[in-house]
N, C-alpha and C positions, 0 to 999 in steps of 0.2 A: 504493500500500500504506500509505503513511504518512496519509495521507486518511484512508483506510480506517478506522486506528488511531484517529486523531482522532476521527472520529465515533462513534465505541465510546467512547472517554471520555471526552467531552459525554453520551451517551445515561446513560454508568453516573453523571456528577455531577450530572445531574438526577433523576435516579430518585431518590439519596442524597438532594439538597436535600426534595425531595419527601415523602419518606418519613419525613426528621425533621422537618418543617412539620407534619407528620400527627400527633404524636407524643401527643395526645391521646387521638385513635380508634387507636391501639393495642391498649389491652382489647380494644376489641369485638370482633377477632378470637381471643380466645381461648376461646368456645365454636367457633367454626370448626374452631379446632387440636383442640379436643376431637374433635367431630365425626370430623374427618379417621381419629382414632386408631379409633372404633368403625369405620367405614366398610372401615378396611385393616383390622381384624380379620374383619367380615363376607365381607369377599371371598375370603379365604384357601381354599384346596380343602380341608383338613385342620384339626384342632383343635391350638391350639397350645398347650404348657405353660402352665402358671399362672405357672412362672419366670419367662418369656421378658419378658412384660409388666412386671410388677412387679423384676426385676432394672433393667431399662432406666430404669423410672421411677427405682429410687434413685441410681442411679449417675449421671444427668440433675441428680436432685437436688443430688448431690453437688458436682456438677462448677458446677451455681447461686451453690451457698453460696461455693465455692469464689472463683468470678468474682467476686462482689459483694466478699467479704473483700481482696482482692486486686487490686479495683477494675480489673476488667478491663476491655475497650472497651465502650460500651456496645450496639454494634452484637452483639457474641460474647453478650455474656449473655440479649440478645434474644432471637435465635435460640437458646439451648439452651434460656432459656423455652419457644418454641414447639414445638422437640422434646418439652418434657418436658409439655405440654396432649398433645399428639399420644399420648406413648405412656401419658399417665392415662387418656383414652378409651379405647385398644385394653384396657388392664387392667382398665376401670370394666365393658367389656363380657364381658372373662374371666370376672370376678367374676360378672358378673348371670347369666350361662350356667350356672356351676355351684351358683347359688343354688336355679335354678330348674328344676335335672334331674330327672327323673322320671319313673317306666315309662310307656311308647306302646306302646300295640298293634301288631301288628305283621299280622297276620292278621285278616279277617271272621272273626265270634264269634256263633254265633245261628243260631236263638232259643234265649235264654238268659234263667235270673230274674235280674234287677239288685234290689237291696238295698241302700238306701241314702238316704242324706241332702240334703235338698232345700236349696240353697247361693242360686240365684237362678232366679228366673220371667220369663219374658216372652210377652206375648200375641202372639200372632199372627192373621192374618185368618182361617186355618185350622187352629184349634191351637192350644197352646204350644210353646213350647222352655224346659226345665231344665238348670240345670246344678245335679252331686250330687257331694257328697264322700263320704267311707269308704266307698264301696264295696265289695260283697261281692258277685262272681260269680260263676254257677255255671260250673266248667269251665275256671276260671282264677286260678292261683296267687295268694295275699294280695301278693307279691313282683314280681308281676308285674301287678297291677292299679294302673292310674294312679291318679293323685290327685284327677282331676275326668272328667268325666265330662261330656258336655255330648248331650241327649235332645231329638227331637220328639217332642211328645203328640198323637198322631194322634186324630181323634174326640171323643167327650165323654169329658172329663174332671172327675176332682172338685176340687175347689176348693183348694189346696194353697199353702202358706207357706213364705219361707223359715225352717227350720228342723224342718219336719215330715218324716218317714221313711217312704219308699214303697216297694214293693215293684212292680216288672214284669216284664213279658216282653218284650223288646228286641231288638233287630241292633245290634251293635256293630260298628265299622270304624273303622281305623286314620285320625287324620286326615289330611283334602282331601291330594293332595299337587299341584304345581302341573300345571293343564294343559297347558299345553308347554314346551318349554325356554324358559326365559329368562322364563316366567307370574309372576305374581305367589305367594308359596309358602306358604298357606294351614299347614303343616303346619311353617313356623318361627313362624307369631305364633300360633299352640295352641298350643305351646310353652313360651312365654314366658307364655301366661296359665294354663299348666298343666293344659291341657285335655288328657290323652292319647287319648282317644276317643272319637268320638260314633256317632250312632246314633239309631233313630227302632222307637217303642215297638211293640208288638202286642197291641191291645184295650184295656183299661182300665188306670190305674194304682191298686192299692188300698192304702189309707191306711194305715201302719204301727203308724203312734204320732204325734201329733199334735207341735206343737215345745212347748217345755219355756217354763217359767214365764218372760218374756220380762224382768220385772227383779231377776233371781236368777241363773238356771242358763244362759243362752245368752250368746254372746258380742258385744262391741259390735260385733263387721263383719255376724252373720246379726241384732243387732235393726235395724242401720241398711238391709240388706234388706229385712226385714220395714215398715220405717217408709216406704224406698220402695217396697216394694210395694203398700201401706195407702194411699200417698198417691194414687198410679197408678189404685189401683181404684176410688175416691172420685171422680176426677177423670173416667174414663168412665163412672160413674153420675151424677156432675151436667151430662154435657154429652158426649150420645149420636153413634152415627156416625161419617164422617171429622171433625170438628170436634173430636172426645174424641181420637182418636187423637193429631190434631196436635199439639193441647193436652199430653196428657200428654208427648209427646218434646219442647215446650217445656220443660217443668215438672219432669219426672222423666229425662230424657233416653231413655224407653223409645219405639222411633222401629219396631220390627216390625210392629207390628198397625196401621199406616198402610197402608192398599191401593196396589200398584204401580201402579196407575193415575196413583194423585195424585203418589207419587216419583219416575214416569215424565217427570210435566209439569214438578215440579219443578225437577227437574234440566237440563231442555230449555231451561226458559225462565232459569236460571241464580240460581233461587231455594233451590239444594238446600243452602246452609250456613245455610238461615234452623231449619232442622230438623234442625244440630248444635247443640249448646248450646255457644259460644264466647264470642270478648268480646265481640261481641252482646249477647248475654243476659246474660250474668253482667256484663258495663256496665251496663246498662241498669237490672237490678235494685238491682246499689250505688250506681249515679248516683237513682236513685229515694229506694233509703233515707236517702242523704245528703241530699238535697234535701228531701226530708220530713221528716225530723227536727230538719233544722237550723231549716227555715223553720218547724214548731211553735214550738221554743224561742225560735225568735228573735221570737214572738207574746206572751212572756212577760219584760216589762222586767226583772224583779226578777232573772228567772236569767239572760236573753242579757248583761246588763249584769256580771253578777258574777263568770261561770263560760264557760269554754272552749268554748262549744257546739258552733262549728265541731270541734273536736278529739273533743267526745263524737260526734258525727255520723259521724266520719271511722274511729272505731272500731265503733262501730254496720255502720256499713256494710260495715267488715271482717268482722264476724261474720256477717251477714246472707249474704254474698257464701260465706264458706264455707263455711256451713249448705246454701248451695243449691247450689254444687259437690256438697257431697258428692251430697245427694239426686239430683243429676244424674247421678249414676255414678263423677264422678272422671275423664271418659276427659284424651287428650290435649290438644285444645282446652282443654276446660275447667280442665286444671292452669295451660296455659300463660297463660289469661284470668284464673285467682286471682293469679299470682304476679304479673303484669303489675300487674291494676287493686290489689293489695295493696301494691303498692311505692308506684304513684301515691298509696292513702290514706295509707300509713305517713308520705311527705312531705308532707302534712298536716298529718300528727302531728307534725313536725318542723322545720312552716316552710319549708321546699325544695317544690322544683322536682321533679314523680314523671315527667311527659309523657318517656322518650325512649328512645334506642336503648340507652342504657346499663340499663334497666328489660327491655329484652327479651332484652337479654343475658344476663342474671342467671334471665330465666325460662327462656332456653336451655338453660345449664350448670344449673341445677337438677332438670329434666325428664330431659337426658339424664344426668345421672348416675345418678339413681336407677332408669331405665329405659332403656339404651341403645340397644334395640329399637326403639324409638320414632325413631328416626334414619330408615329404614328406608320408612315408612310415611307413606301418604297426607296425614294430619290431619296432622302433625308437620311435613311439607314446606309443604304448603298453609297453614297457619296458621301459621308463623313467617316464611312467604314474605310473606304479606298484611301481618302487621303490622311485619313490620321494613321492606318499601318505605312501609306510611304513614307512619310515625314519619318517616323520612327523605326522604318527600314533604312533609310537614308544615315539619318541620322547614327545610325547603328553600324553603317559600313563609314561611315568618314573618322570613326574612330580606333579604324581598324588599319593599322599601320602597314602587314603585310599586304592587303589588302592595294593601297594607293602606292606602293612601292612592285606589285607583281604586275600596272597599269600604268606606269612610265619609266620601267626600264627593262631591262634584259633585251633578248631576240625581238621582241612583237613591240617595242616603243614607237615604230614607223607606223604601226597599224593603230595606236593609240584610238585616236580619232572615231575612225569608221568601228573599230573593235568596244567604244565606249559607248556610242551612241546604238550601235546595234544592241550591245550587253543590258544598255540603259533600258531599251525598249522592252526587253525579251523579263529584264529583271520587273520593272513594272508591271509589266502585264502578269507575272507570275503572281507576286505582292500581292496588288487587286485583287487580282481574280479569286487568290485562296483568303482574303478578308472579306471578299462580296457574298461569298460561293452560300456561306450559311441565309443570308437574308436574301437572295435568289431559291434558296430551298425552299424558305418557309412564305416566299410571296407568287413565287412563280412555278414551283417543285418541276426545276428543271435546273442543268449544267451543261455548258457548250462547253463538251470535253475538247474540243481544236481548237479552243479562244484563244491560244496563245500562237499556234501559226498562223491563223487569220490577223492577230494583232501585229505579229512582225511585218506583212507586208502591207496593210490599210493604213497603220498609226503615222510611220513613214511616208508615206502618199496622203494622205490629209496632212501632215506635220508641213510638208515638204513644198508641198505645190499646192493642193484645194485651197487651204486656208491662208494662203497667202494672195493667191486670184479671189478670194473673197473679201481681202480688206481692198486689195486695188480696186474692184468692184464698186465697192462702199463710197470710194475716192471718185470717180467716175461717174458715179449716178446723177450729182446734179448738176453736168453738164452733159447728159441724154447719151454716155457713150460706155454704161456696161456693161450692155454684150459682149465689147472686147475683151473683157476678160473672163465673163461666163463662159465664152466657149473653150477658152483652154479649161477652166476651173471643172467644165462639163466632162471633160477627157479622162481629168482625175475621180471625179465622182463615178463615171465606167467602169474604170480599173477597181474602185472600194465596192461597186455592185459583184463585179465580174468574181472577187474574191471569196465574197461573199453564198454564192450561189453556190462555188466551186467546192470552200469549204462545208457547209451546211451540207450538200450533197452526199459526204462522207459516211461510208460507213458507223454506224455510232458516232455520230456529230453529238449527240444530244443524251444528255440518258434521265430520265424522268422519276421524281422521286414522289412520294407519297404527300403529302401536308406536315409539314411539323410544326409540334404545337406550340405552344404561346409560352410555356415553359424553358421549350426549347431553344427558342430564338433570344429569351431573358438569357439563359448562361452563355449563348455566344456572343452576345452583347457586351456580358460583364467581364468572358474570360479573356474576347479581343481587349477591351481598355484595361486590362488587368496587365496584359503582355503588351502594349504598345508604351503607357504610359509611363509604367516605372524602367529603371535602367540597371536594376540588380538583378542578380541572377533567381532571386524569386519570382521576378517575371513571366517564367517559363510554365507557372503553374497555372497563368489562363490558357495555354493547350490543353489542357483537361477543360475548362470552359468551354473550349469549343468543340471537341473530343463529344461531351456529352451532347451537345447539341444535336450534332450529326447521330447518335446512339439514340436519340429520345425519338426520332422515325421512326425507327422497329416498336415503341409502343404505341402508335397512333394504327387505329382500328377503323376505315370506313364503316359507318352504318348500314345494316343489312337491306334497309329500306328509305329512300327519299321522296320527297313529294315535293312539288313549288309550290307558292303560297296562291297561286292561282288554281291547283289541281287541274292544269293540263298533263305535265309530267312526273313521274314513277320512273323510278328508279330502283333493283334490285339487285344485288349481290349474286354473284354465282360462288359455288363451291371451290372452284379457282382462284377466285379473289377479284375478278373482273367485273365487269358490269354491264347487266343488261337495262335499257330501256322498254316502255311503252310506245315511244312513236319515235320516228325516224330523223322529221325536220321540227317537227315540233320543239318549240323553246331552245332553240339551237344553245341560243349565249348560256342558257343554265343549264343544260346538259355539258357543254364544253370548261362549264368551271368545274359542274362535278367530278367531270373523266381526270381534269388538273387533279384536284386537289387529293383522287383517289390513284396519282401518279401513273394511269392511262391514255396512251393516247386514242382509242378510237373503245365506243361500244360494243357488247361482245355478244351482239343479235340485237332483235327486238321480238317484245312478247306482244301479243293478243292486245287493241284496246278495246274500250268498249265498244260491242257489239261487233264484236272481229272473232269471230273461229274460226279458224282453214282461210281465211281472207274471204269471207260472206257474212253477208248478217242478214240471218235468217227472220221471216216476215214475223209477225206479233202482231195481235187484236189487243185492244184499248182494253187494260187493265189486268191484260195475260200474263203470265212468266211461267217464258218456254222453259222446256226442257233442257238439261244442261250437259253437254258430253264435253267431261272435262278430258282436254288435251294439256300434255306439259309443252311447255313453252323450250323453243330452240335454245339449244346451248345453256339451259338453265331446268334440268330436272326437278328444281327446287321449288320451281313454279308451275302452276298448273290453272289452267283458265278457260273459262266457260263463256260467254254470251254476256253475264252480268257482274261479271269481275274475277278475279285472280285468287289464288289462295297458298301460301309462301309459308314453307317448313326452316326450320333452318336451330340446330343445337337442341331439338326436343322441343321447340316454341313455334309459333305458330302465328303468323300475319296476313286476315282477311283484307283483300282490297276490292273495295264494294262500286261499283261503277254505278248502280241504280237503287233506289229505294227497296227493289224488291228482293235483292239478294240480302237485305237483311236479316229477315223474319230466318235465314239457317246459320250467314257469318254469327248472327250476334249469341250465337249457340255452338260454337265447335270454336271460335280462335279467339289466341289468349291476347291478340291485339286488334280492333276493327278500326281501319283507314277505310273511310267513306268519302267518297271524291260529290258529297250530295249530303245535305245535310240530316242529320242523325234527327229523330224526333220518338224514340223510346227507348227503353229500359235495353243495356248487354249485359244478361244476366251471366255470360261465363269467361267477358273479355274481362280483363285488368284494367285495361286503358280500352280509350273512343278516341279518336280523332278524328273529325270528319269536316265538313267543307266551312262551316264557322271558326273552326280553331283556326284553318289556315286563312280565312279571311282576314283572322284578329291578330296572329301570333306569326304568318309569315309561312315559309317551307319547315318540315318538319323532318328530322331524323329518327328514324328507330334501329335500335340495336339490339338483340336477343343477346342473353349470356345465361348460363348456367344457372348462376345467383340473383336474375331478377330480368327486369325489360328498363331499357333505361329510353326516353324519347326528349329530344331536345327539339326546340324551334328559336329561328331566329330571334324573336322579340324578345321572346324567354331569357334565353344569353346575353341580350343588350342592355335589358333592366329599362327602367322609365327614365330615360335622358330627353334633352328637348329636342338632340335632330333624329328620333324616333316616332317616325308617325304611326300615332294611336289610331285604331278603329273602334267606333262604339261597339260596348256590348250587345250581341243579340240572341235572343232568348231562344231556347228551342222548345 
């Protein structure tokens, strides 16, 4: 016992040595603690006071000021620091929720006239899509109508800006909500960008009133729309087909009217952040302008000799940089790739050191405070994942002596050059890809096992020539001349398609993994900043962080049975682990997150739907219920279905799915779960659970899972808890 003891306090006075040798990278976790505070407020099932946050934070505060006056240890005042990061986050998220409330639809609306203000444009390969403020609907209260409005333009359309006033005929619906439990939730990030409803038009849209005098009466956010949309449209008339599309989602960040064909390959061959605009691009274009401007000046003895050029250059380039954020959108990469490369030039301006993790910390806590949503979200994870392991990859090789001594000298010194910048390339792309690879699991349950030879030949061909033809471009636009450089810029955009295609096509390009769950993605989260941020060899111990992540896969279980909250689609489990549907094109978009997130790519048949036996559906007199010749279903023994619904074995348990009223009077007597796609109106005296067309009206898509030790069934709404971008349906009685 006394052993015991000992070795518990060896373990606690190395930690302590440890942690005060560290005491530098300290800060860097304090967007973490931020972090932490939004994350515990997202998870909550219910909406918490505005008090709760902000009381904790002052009384934190307090108890700070308190310790430091009073020179308390400094281990205590640490820690109530990181309390009081933790509970700024959870309050900085309070705040951004109730900034950004706003009416949501709550019910399909349509067809109905829409009236209203055209906010933003984007093309598509079939279409546009708008998003409209002030809206004015027919059929629905001014009080009641959201604040944006986000529309497909089906067909031809006319030519529209933002800032113009249209008038349609529309279907409105509440938005996406997720398609299964635990989905990605489509209907908290409209939310946050204040989207209450979308919806897709009916016939033409006609023009109201055109937008208002653009340097007088309109505002600077619809003319910086308009300037990107002016630039976008310019950019696919001097440089036609896929080659314009790409261009323009370099250029303008507008990435829709790109064909899934080519986002298909992109993304396969592990090329798909080349068609986010991050610090990619927005490096590339400040490392451009600095470098070209300096090196003019520096062509010019009278002024490099006299005058700061480097520092003009370093400013220059800050402005350049965020001239082309904006025009990009502003999304989340591109904040986090201003604030990043803007610190690097500010230390320019200052004579310091910009390269390090203390720079991306600052882009952290910046990002998230102002949007604490962003926590949340794919680009958010993935790119603060990539550049806080390079920084700290980087960082980790320049203090590595053999290292900078085996890269300029011996035999291979002449090769320096082309052997760094290729090594550079080959080394980042590794870096990234194995710090992205966990939050691509659990958002996308997929890995572009060739991203790293797809990235040696594209990175270099964007690095080299695209994006360089894209700032000359920029230069050229307003004096109407360029196309001259869209067309070379178009050659190289070819060649990052052509690779693209080339690699995706590869045997196992891709290998597709199951959903991992929310656990999972928490200890990759903590094990990466565990091993990026400290610089001891404790370090080492977030690779079990992330170890586990990749391990917490093998306990995620697809549910045996799925349903959408519309009760078009059924979904079924086979004995193989695959899955069969009820319809083929039906609900395509929620069928293809299920096959995701069940780490499949294609359905593995389809069963019987209502009134489909043998592919007939045999006649019936008004208030009949025919006879039932149960046939099992293709590729899925486990099912078996008749005329008026299906009937699903699976571990000893047992799942009726009732297609009509009439097959209840025997489901609700032989299975120990009844899914009724039609609502339930008596007594199942030998099911466990009902779920029929009212839960999923009210609660969304629904999972059921049979086990041994019980039936467990989960639904979207269920899992989200009463939050306010959670639209309710009233109660209705059966």
């Amino acid at each position: 016992m006394a052993e015991r003891g000992s070795r518990e306090a060896g373990l606690v006075a190395f930690l302590a040595v440890t942690l005060l040798a560290e005491q530098q990278r300290w800060a860097l976790w304090l967007p973490v603690a931020f972090g932490a505070g939004i994350a515990l407020y997202f998870s909550l099932p219910v909406e918490p006071p505005l008090s709760i946050g902000t009381g904790i934070l002052a009384a934190l505060v307090l108890l700070v000021a308190i310790g430091l006056r009073r020179r308390a240890g400094q281990g205590v005042v640490v820690a109530l620091l990181a309390a009081a990061a933790i509970s700024a986050g959870f309050s900085a998220a309070t705040w951004r929720t109730l900034a950004v409330e706003a009416p949501m639809l709550s019910e399909r609306l349509g067809p109905t006239t829409v009236t209203a203000r055209v906010v933003a444009q984007e093309a598509m390969p079939k279409g546009s899509r708008v998003v409209l403020d002030r809206a004015r609907v027919s059929g629905l209260r001014p009080d009641l109508t959201p604040a944006l409005l986000r529309l497909r333009l089906q067909g031809r359309q006319p030519a529209l800006w933002p800032g113009d006033w249209v008038r349609v005929r529309a279907v409105l619906t509440p938005p996406p909500p997720p398609s299964a439990p635990g989905a990605f939730d489509f209907q908290r990030q409209l939310f946050f960008k204040g989207i209450g409803a979308t919806g897709f038009s009916l016939g033409t849209a006609a023009l109201v009133a055109a937008a208002e005098d653009a340097s007088r009466r309109i505002s600077a956010a619809t003319w910086l729309a308009r300037l990107r949309h002016d630039v976008t449209a310019r950019i696919r008339a001097g440089l036609e087909g896929v080659e314009g599309a790409v261009a323009a989602a370099l250029m303008t960040g507008e990435r829709r009217a790109i064909p899934e064909d080519v986002t298909a390959a992109m993304r396969d061959a592990g090329l798909a952040h080349l068609l986010a605009i991050s610090g990619l691009h927005l490096g590339l274009v400040a490392g451009i302008l600095f470098v070209g401007l300096r090196s003019g000046m520096a062509l010019l003895p009278a002024l490099a000799l006299r005058y700061p050029v480097k520092k003009w250059a370093a400013a220059a380039a800050i402005a350049g940089a965020f001239g082309y954020g904006l025009i990009a959108g502003s999304t989340v990469p591109t904040q986090r790739a201003f604030v990043a490369v803007g610190l690097i030039l500010l230390a320019v301006l200052l004579d310091r050191r910009g390269l390090s993790l203390r720079s991306v910390a600052w882009a952290a806590l910046i990002i998230l405070a102002l949007q604490p949503e962003s926590l949340l979200g794919a680009s958010f994870q993935m790119s603060f994942a990539a550049a806080t392991a390079l920084v700290a990859g980087y960082e980790a090789l320049r203090d590595r002596k053999r290292v900078r001594e085996a890269l300029t000298e011996g035999p291979v010194a002449f090769l320096r050059r082309p052997a760094l910048y290729v090594g550079g390339i080959a080394l980042t792309t590794l870096i990234a890809g194995l710090a992205t690879a966990p939050f691509a699991a659990y958002h996308f349950g997929r890995v572009a096992d060739y991203g790293l030879v797809g990235n040696l030949v594209a990175v270099p061909l964007t690095a080299l020539w695209v994006m360089p033809w894209a700032v000359v471009a920029f230069m050229l636009m307003p004096f109407g001349l360029e196309s001259w450089a869209l067309a070379p810029m178009g050659w190289g955009i070819s060649g990052v398609i052509a690779t693209a295609r080339e690699v995706a096509a590869w045997p196992g390009a891709v290998t597709l993994l199951p959903v991992m769950p929310l656990w999972g993605l928490a200890a990759a989260a903590l094990g990466g900043v565990w091993l990026c941020l400290w610089r001891r060899p404790w370090r080492l111990a977030g690779i079990g962080g992330v170890a586990l992540a990749f391990a917490s896969i093998a306990t995620t279980e697809a549910p045996h049975v799925l349903v959408d909250g519309e009760g078009r689609l059924v979904a079924a489990r086979t004995a193989a682990g695959n899955m069969a549907v009820n319809a083929a094109r039906r609900a395509a978009f929620t069928r293809d997150m299920w096959l995701r997130r069940a780490g499949l790519s294609s359905a593995d048949g389809v069963w019987p739907a209502a009134g489909r036996v043998g592919g007939r559906s045999p006649a019936r007199k008004a208030g009949e219920r025919p006879r039932k010749p149960a046939q099992a279903a293709p590729t899925n023994p486990r099912l078996t279905c008749d005329i008026s619904g299906c009937f699903y074995r699976a571990v000893g348990r047992s799942v009726a799915i009732a297609y009509d009223e009439a097959a209840l009077s025997e489901d609700c007597w032989r299975a120990d779960v009844v899914l009724s796609l039609v609502p339930v109106r008596r007594r199942c005296p030998a099911a466990v659970a009902v779920v029929d067309r009212f839960d999923l009206w009210r609660l969304g898509a629904h999972g059921i899972t049979l086990a041994p030790d019980g039936i467990h069934i989960n639904s979207v709404n269920g899992t989200r808890g009463h939050r306010p971008w959670v639209v309710r349906r009233q109660q209705v009685g059966r």
